[in-house]
N, C-alpha and C positions, 0 to 999 in steps of 0.2 A: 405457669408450668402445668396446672392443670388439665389445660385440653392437650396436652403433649400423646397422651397413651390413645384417644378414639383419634387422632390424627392418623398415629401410630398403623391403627390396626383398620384403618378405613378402606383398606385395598382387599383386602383380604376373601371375599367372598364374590368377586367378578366373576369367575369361568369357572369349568363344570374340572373337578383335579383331574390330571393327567397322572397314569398309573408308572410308578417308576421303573428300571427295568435293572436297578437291584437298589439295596437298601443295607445298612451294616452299622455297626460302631467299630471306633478306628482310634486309638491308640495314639494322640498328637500332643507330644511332649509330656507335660505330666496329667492331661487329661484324656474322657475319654470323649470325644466328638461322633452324634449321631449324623448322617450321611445319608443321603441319596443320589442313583444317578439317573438320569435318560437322554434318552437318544444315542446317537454312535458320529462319530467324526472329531474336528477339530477340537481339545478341551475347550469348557468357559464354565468358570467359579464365580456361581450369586452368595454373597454373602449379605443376608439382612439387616433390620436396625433394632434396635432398643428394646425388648419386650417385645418380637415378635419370633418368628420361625420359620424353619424353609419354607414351611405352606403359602409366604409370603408370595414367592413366584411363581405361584400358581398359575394365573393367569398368563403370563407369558411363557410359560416351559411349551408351550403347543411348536407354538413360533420358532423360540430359541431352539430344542432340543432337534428344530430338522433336519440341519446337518450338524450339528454340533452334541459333543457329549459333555452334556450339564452337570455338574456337580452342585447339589444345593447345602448346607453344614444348616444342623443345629448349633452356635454358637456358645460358648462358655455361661452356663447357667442359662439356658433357653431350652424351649423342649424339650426333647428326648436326652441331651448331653448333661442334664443332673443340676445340683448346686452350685453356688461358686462359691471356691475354694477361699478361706479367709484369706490366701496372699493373690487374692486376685489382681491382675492391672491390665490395663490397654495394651501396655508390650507384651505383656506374656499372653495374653489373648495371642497377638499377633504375630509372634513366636510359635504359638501351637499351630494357626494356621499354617505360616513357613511349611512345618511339620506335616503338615496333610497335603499341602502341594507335593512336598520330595517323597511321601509315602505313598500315593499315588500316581507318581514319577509323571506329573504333569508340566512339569517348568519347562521352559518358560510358556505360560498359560495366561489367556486372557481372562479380566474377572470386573464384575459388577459389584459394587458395595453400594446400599438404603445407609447413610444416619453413621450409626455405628461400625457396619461393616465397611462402609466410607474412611472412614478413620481408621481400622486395618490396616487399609488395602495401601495407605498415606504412613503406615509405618513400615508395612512389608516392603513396600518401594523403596525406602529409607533405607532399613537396615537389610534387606534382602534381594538386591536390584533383578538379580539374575531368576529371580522365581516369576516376574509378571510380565508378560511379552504387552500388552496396552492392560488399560484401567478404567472403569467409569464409575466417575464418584459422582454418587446423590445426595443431596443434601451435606457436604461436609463438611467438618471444622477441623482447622490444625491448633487449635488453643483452646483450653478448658480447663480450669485449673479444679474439673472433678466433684466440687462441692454443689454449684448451682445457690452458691446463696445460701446452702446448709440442705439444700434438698430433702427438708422437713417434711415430706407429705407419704401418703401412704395407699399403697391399691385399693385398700377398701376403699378411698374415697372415693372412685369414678363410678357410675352409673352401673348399676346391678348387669345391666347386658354386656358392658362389657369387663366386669369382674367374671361374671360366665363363661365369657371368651378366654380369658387368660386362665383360668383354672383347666378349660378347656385345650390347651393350647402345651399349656406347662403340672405332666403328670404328677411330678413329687406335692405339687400342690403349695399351700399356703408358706411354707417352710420355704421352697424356692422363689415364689413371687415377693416374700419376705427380703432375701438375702439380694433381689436386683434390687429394687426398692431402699434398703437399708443406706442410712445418709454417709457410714464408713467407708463405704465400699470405691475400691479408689477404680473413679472413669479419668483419673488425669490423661490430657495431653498435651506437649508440650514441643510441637517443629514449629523451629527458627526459621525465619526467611531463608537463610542459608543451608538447610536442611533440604526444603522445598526446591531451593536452586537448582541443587546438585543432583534431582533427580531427572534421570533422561526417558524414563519409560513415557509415550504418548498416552495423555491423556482427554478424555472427555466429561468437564466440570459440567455440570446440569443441576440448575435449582429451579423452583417454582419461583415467578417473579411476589407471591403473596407469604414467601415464606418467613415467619416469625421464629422459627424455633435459630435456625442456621444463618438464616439472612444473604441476600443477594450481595451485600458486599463482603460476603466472605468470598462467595462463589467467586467475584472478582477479581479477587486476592490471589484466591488460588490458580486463576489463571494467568496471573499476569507473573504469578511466583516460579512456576512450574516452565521447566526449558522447552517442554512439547506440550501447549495445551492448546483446546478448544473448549469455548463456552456455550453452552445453551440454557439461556433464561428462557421457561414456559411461561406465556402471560396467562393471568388467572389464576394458576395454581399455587399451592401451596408447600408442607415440606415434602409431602409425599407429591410430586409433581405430574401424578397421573391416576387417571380413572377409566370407567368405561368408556370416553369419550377419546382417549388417545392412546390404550394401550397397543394398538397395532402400531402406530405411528412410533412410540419408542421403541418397541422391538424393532422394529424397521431401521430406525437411527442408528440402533446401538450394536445391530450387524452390523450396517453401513461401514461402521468404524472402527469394529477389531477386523472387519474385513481386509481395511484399507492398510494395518498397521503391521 
């Protein structure tokens, strides 16, 4: 689980930032979630993964935001959006997003989930069908029972560059890179086949064929679970399933297909 976090944050400094064209904290259930948007047109919501932040989609907001108006979320205890709350969970994460779709009166709105925000976007579908007109999940998983084996380890341990980054990345500092970190801290998830079944939102499952963290037969799972899916395994890559070598080509793909839906 150690190379988990420079996996993580290996995207991250491709293209030159694209300037938002507004920015806010918002009010989403019992938290407060930092925001950005750009561009104007059709919505599409990026939500990030694990220890990272909107700056995530950097690189692609050029592309995405042409016709479309982007919503990117600092996530619960990420960035700008503060610490997590000790009743933190996956649902209630996923609940607060709910909460910034209908606050931003985007529904039904297409959205992009990396890892974690994959997992969302896999409960919002669930418990909130009406809020996600299509979905593209990276890297996802619908099981985890949260602990990782005790999820003993700690930020300090990875590579000073990129303990820089995350201090860089996450203001409050050690106190909040602490509380994502902290092995209490519940990431349960838990959709049943039959959970999965019942959802009718179109989706597009996408793993790297070399990914370790999520694994390719989940990706599988989830398409063969889900009543509207399509799959795209990347050869060579990994959980983050793109680089400078294909970030055009996803953007490209992942129009394609809230285009089509």
């Amino acid at each position: 689980m150690r190379f988990i976090l420079p996996i993580l944050l290996t995207i991250t400094n491709l293209a030159m930032a694209q300037t938002p064209t507004r920015t806010g904290m918002i009010k989403a259930g019992d938290a407060e979630l930092y925001y950005e948007e750009y561009g104007e047109g059709v919505p599409l919501l990026l939500l990030h993964g694990w220890t990272q932040t909107s700056s995530f989609w950097q690189p692609f907001l050029e592309e995405l935001s042409a016709n479309h108006k982007v919503y990117v979320l600092d996530l619960h205890g990420h960035g700008k959006s503060g610490i997590l709350e000790d009743d933190f969970s996956i649902q209630r994460a996923a609940a607060d997003v709910a909460d910034f779709i209908r606050s931003k009166d985007l529904a039904p709105t297409a959205a992009v989930g990396m890892s974690f925000g994959a997992i969302l976007l896999l409960e919002i579908a669930s418990a909130n069908p009406d809020l996600l007109q299509s979905m593209v999940l990276i890297g996802a998983v619908y099981e985890f029972n949260g602990a990782d084996g005790g999820r003993q380890y700690s930020w300090k341990e990875f590579p000073e560059d990129f303990q820089r980054k995350l201090l860089a990345d996450h203001p409050e500092g050690p106190p909040q890179l602490d509380k994502l970190f902290a092995s209490d801290t519940d990431y349960q998830v838990h959709l049943s086949p039959d959970d999965l079944q019942a959802i009718r939102i179109p989706a597009l499952v996408i793993a790297g064929e070399n990914d370790v963290i999520a694994g390719t037969t989940t990706a599988e799972e989830l398409d063969s679970m889900l009543s509207d899916s399509r799959l795209w395994l990347i050869e060579g890559k990994g959980h983050i399933p793109f680089d400078d070598s294909n970030t055009e080509e996803f953007s490209r793909r992942v129009l394609r297909f809230i285009r089509s839906e």
